[in-house]
C-alpha positions in Angstrom: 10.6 8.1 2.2 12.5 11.5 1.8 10.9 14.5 1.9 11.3 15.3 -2.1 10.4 11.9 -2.8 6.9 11.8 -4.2 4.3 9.0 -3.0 3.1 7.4 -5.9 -1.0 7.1 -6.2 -2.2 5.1 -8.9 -4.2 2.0 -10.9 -3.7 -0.7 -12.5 -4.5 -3.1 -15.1 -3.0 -5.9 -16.8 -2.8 -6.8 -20.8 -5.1 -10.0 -21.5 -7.7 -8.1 -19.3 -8.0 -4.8 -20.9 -6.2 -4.6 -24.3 -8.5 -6.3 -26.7 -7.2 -6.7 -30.1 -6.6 -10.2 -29.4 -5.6 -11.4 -33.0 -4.5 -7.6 -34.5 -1.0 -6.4 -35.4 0.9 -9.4 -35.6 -0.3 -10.6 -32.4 -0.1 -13.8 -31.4 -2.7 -16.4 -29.2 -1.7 -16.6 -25.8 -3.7 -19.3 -23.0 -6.0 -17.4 -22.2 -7.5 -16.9 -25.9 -7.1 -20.2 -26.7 -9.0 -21.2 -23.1 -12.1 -18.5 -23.4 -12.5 -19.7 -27.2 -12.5 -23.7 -26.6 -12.5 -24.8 -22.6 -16.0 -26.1 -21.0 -14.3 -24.5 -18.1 -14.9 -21.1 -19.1 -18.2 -21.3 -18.1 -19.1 -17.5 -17.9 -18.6 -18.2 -21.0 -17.0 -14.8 -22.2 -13.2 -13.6 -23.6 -11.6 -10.5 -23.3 -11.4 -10.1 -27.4 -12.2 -7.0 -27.5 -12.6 -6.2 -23.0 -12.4 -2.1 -23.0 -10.7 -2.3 -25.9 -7.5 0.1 -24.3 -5.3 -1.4 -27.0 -7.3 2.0 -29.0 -8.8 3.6 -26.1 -5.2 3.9 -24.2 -4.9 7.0 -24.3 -8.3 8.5 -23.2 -7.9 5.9 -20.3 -4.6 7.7 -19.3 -6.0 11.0 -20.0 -8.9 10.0 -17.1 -5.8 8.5 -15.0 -3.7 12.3 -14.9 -7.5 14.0 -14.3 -7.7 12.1 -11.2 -4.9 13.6 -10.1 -2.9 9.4 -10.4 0.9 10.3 -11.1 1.5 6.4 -12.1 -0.1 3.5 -14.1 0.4 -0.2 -13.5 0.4 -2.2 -16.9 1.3 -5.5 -18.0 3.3 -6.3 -21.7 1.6 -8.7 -23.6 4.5 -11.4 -24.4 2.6 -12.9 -27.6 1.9 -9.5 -29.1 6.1 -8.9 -28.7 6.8 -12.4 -29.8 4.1 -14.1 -31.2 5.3 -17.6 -31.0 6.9 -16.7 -27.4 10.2 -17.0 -29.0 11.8 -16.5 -32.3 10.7 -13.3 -34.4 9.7 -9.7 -33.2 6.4 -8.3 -33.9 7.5 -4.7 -34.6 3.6 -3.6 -34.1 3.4 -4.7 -31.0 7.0 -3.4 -29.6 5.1 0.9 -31.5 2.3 -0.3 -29.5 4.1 0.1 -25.8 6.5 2.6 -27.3 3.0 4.8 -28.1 1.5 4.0 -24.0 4.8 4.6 -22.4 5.6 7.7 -24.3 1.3 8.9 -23.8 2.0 7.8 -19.9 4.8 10.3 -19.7 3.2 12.9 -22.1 0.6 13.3 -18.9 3.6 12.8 -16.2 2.0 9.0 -15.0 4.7 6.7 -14.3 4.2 3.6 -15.9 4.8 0.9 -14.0 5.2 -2.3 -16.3 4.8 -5.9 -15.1 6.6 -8.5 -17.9 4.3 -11.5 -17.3 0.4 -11.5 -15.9 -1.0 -14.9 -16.6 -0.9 -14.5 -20.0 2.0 -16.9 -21.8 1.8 -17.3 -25.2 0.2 -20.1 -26.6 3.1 -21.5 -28.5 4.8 -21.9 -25.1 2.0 -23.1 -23.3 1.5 -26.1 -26.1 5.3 -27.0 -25.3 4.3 -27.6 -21.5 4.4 -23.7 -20.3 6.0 -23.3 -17.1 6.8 -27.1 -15.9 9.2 -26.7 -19.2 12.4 -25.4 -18.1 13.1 -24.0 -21.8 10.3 -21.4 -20.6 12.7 -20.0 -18.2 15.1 -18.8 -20.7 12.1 -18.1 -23.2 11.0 -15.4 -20.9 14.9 -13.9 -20.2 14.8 -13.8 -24.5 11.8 -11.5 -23.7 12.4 -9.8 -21.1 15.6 -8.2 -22.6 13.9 -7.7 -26.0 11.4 -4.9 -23.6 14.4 -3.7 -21.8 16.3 -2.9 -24.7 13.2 -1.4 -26.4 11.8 0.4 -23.3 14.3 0.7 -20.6 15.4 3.7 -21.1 11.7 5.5 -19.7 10.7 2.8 -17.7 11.4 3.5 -14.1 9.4 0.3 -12.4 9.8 -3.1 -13.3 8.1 -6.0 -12.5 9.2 -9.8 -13.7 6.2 -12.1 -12.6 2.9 -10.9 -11.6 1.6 -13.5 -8.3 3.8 -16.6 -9.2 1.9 -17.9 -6.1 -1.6 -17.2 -7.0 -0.7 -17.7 -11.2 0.7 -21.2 -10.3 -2.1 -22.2 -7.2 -5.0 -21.2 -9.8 -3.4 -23.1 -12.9 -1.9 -26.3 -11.4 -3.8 -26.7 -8.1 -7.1 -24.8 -8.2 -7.5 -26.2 -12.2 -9.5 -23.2 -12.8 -7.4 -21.1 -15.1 -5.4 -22.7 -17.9 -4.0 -25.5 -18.5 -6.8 -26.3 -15.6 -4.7 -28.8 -14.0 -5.2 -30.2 -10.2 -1.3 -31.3 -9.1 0.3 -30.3 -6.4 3.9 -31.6 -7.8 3.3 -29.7 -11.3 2.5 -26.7 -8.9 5.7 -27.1 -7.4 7.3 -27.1 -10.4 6.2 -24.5 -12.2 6.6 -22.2 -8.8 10.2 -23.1 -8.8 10.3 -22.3 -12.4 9.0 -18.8 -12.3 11.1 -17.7 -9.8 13.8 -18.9 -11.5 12.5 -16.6 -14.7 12.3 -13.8 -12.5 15.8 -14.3 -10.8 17.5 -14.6 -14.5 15.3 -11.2 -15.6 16.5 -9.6 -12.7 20.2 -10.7 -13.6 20.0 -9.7 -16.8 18.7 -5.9 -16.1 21.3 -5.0 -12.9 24.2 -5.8 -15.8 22.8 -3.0 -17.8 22.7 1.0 -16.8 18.4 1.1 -17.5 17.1 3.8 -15.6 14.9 1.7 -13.1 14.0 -0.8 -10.8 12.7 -4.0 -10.8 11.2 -6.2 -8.5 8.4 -9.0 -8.2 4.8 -8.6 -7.5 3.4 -11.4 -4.6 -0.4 -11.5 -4.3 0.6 -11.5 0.0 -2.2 -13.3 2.3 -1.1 -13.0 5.8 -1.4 -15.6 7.4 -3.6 -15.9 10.8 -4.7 -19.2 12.5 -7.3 -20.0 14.9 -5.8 -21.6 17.8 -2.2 -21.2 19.8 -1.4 -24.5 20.7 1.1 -26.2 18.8 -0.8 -27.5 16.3 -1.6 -24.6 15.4 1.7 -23.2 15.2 2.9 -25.6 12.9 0.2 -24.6 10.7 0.7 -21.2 10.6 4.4 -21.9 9.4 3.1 -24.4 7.1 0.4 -21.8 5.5 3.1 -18.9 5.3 5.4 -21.4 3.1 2.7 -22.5 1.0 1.1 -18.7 0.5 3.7 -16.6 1.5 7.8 -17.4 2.2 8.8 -19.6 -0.9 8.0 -16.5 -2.7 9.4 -13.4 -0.5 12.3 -15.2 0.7 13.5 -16.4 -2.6 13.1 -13.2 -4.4 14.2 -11.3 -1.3 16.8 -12.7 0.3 18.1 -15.0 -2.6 17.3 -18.5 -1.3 14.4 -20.7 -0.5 13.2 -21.4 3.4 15.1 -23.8 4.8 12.3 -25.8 5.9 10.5 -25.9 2.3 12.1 -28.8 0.6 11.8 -31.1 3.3 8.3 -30.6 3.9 7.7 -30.8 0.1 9.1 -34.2 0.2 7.4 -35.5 3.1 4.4 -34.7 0.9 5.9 -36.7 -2.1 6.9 -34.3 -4.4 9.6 -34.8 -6.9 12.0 -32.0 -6.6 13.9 -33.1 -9.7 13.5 -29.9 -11.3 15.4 -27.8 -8.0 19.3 -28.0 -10.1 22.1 -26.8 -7.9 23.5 -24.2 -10.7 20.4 -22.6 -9.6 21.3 -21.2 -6.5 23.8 -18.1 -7.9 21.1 -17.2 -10.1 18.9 -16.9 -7.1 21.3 -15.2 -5.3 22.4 -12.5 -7.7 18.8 -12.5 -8.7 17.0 -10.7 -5.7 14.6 -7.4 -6.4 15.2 -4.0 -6.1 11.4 -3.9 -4.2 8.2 -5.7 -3.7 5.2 -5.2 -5.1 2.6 -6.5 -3.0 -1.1 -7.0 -3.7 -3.0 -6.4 -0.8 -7.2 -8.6 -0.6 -7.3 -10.7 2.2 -5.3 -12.5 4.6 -4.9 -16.3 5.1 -7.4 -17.8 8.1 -5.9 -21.5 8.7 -6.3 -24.2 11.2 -4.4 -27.2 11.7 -5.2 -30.0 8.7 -7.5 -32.6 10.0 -8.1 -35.0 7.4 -9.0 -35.5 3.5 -7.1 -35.3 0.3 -6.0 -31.8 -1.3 -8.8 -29.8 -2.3 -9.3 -26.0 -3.4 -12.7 -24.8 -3.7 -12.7 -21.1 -5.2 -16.2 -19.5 -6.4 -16.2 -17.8 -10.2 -19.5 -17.7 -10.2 -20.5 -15.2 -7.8 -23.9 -14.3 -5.7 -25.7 -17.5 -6.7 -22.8 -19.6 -6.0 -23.4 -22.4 -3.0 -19.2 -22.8 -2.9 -18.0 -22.1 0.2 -14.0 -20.9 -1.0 -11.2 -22.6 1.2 -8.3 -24.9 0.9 -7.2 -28.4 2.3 -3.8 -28.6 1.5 -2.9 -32.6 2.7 -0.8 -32.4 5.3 0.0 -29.1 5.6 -3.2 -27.0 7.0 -6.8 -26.1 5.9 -8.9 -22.6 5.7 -10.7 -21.6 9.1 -13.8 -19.5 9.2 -14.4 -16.6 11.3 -17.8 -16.0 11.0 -17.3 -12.2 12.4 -16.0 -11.5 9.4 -18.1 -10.1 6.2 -17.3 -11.4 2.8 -18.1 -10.4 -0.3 -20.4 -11.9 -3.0 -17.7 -14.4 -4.2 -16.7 -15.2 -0.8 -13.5 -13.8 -0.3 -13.1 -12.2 3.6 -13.3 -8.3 3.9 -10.5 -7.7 6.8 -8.7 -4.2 5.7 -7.0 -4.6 9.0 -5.0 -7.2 6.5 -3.1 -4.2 4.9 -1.1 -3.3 8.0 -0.9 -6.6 9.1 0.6 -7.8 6.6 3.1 -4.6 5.9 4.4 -5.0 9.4 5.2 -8.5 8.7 7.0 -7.5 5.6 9.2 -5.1 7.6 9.4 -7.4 10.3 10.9 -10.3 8.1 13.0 -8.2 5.5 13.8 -4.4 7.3 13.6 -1.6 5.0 12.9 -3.0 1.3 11.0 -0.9 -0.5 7.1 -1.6 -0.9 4.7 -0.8 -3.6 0.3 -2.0 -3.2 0.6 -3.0 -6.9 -3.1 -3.9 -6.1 -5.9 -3.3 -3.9 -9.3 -3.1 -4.7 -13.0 -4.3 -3.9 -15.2 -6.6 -6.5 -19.0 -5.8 -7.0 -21.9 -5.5 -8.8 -22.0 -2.1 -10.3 -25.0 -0.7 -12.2 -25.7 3.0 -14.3 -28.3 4.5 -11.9 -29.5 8.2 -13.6 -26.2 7.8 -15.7 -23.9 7.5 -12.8 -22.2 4.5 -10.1 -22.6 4.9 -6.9 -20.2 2.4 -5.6 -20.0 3.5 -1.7 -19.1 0.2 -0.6 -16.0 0.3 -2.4 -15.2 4.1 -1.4 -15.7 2.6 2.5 -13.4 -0.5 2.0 -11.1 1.1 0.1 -10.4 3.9 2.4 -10.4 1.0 5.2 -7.5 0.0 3.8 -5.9 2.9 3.5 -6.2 4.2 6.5 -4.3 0.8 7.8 -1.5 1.6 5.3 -1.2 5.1 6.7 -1.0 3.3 9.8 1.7 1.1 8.7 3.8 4.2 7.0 3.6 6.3 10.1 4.7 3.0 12.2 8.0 2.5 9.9 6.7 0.1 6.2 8.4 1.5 3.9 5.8 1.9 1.7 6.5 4.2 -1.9 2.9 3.8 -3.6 -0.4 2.2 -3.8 -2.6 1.4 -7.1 -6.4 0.8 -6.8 -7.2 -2.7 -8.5 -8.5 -1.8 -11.7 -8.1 1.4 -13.8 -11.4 1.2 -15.2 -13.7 -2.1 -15.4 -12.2 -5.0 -17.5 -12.2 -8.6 -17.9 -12.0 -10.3 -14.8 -10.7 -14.1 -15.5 -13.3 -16.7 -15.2 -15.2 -14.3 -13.0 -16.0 -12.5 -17.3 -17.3 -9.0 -16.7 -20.0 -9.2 -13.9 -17.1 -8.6 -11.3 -16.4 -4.9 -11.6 -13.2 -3.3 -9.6 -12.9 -0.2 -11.6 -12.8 3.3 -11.0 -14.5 3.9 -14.3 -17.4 2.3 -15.6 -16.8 0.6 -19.1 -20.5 0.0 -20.2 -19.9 -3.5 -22.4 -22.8 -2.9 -24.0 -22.7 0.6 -25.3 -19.8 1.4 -27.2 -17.0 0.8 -24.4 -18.5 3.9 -23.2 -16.3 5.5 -20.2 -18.0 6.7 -17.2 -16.2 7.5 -14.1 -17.3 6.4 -11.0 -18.1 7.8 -7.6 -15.0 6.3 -6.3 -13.4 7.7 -9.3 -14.4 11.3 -7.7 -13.2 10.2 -4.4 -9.7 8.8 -5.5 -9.1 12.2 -7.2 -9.8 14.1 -4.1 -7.7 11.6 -1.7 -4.5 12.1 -3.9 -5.2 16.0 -3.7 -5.3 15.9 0.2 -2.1 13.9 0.3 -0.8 16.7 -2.4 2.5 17.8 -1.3 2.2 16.5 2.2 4.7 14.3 3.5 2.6 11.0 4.3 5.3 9.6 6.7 3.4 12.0 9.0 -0.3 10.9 8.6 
């Protein structure tokens, strides 16, 4: 990073979680409303119809970002309130929507940051068969040029696809997002098809003189396994394809791992929907960075036996699911009891975050790095009107300590946003799960309270206040 090149410290949020204002302004359903109004599988049994309700509050939420001291602000675009049946006509109100938070983000000098897609398709598409149609591809290329032409021009970070891993592993393998479907060949599909979204989008801004830059965002999970033999080194290769290298190396380098394809069809999978006029796109169609969001790593051991299974806990504290994956063939989670976890049983390792930049820098050099997310769930409560979330301000600053680490030790890292903004809707996890650095009190009004780690963010970005954090 040069000297005059500011480090950008920020948050983060993303459209279906926040906005509200579901049906207002011309907007249309997407999956998720039509899955929190209808599925037995939404069994917190909540919708983020109204959520914080930032589609009105935007810009008191932005006005808390710039008092922090944040200087950037990860959103999402909402694809049904652009195009309400995915395709076809423009909903003008929701194109003066964005124009109004992009033009308030710069009115307070925060750098929006805008992700195209974050779970969210529209329901129109998804009723047409979502992502395993190929049609979807160039459905989302129509979008995606109708923001760029409408926002490119003050939009200097782009992203195409929010997690294609973890959006495609939780929709068509996990079955607990929508469409709630358990198949490891739809999952391949619809992986190859995103990518293939993003590399067009990506295509399709580099012909054009926009401003910015635009890259993917990868939910990373470094992958670690229990044993050295050689066992266990094939599963550690056959973890980072599954989590990891069909992602980064496609939208990196241009091209999928060589070793992919062949060990997707020794597990059976039909690969009809890999066309070879695909592989320009994906070669023209690399990013300009990576965003990377930064939880956990990947614990694996060899696979032993059993058919695919993916246990994940929405439920939280009272949950007896113990999360892991058995992926036939391939490998299966390991447990390292040493390690604490939270109360949905994800691993707390902050040692992760450097791990995992190094890896990054030691796979694919120099490209430029933004922690789109990072961030610690928990049960928050109002105590004498304030949140004292110190376990969060301690695992938070875990983490970035170890991407100080990594900076000083050559990741070329350009900003980090705390996972969320404020409290919001958290999938099928509904409102329980709290990340935010403000309190939204759901039962009072939306009410906005800034939280202890609010306080401490604010001072953290002041330290780092003209200081060049290559040297930290």
């Amino acid at each position: 990073m040069s000297n005059n090149e500011k480090f950008l410290w920020g948050s983060a949020t993303s459209a279906y979680q926040c906005e509200g204002a579901w049906n207002e302004d011309g907007k249309g359903p997407s999956q998720w409303d039509i899955f929190c109004h209808t599925s037995k599988l939404n069994i917190n049994n909540v919708s983020a119809d109204i959520s914080c309700d930032h589609y009105h509050r935007y810009e008191e939420d932005i006005k808390m970002m710039a008092e922090c001291g944040q200087n950037t602000y990860r959103f999402s675009i909402s694809w049904a309130r652009i195009l309400p049946e995915g395709t076809g006509k423009v909903n003008p109100k929701g194109i003066d929507f964005y124009n109004r938070l992009i033009d308030t983000c710069l009115k307070y000098k925060i750098i929006p940051n805008v992700t195209l897609f974050h779970y969210d398709l529209p329901a129109a598409i998804a009723e047409r068969g979502g992502w395993e149609n190929r049609k979807t591809v160039d459905d989302f290329l129509n979008y995606a040029k109708i923001c760029f032409e409408a926002f490119g021009d003050r939009v200097p970070l782009w992203a195409t696809i929010n997690e294609p891993k973890y959006y495609a592993y939780c929709s068509y393998l996990a079955g607990v997002y929508p469409p709630n479907v358990q198949d490891f060949n739809r999952f391949a599909c619809v992986g190859y098809h995103l990518l293939l979204a993003s590399a067009k989008a990506i295509n399709e801004f580099h012909k054009h003189n926009y401003i910015g830059k635009i890259g993917l965002v990868h939910a990373t999970g470094n992958v670690e396994v229990q044993g050295n033999d050689e066992a266990s080194k094939i599963a550690y290769r056959n973890a980072d394809l599954f989590y990891n290298k069909w992602v980064t190396d496609t939208c990196i380098k241009g091209y999928f791992p060589d070793d992919l394809f062949p060990k997707l069809k020794e597990s059976n999978i039909d690969l009809s929907f890999v066309k070879e006029e695909d592989k320009p796109i994906f070669m023209n169609g690399t990013v300009d960075f990576l965003g990377a969001n930064i939880y956990s790593r990947s614990y694996v051991k060899p696979y032993t036996s059993g058919e695919t299974r993916i246990n994940i806990n929405n439920v939280g504290a009272n949950s007896n699911i113990r999360e892991g994956v058995v992926i036939k063939g391939w490998f299966e989670t390991a447990y390292d009891e040493n390690v604490r976890r939270n109360l949905w049983g994800r691993e707390i390792y902050p040692k992760c975050m450097y791990d995992e930049l190094m890896e990054l820098k030691d796979k694919y050099g120099n490209i430029p790095i933004y922690i789109t997310e990072n961030g610690h769930g928990c049960y928050d409560e109002i105590v004498d009107g304030k949140i004292h979330d110190d376990e969060r301000i301690e695992i938070l600053q875990e983490f970035i300590s170890w991407m100080l680490k990594a900076i000083h030790d050559g990741a070329n890292v350009k900003g980090y946003y705390v996972w969320s903004s404020m409290d919001l809707y958290s999938w099928v996890n509904g409102y329980k799960k709290r990340y935010g650095l403000v309190y939204v009190d759901f039962e009072n009004d939306n009410k906005r309270i800034p939280k202890k780690s609010y306080f401490w963010y604010k001072d953290l970005i002041a330290k780092f206040e003209g200081r060049n954090i290559n040297n930290e």
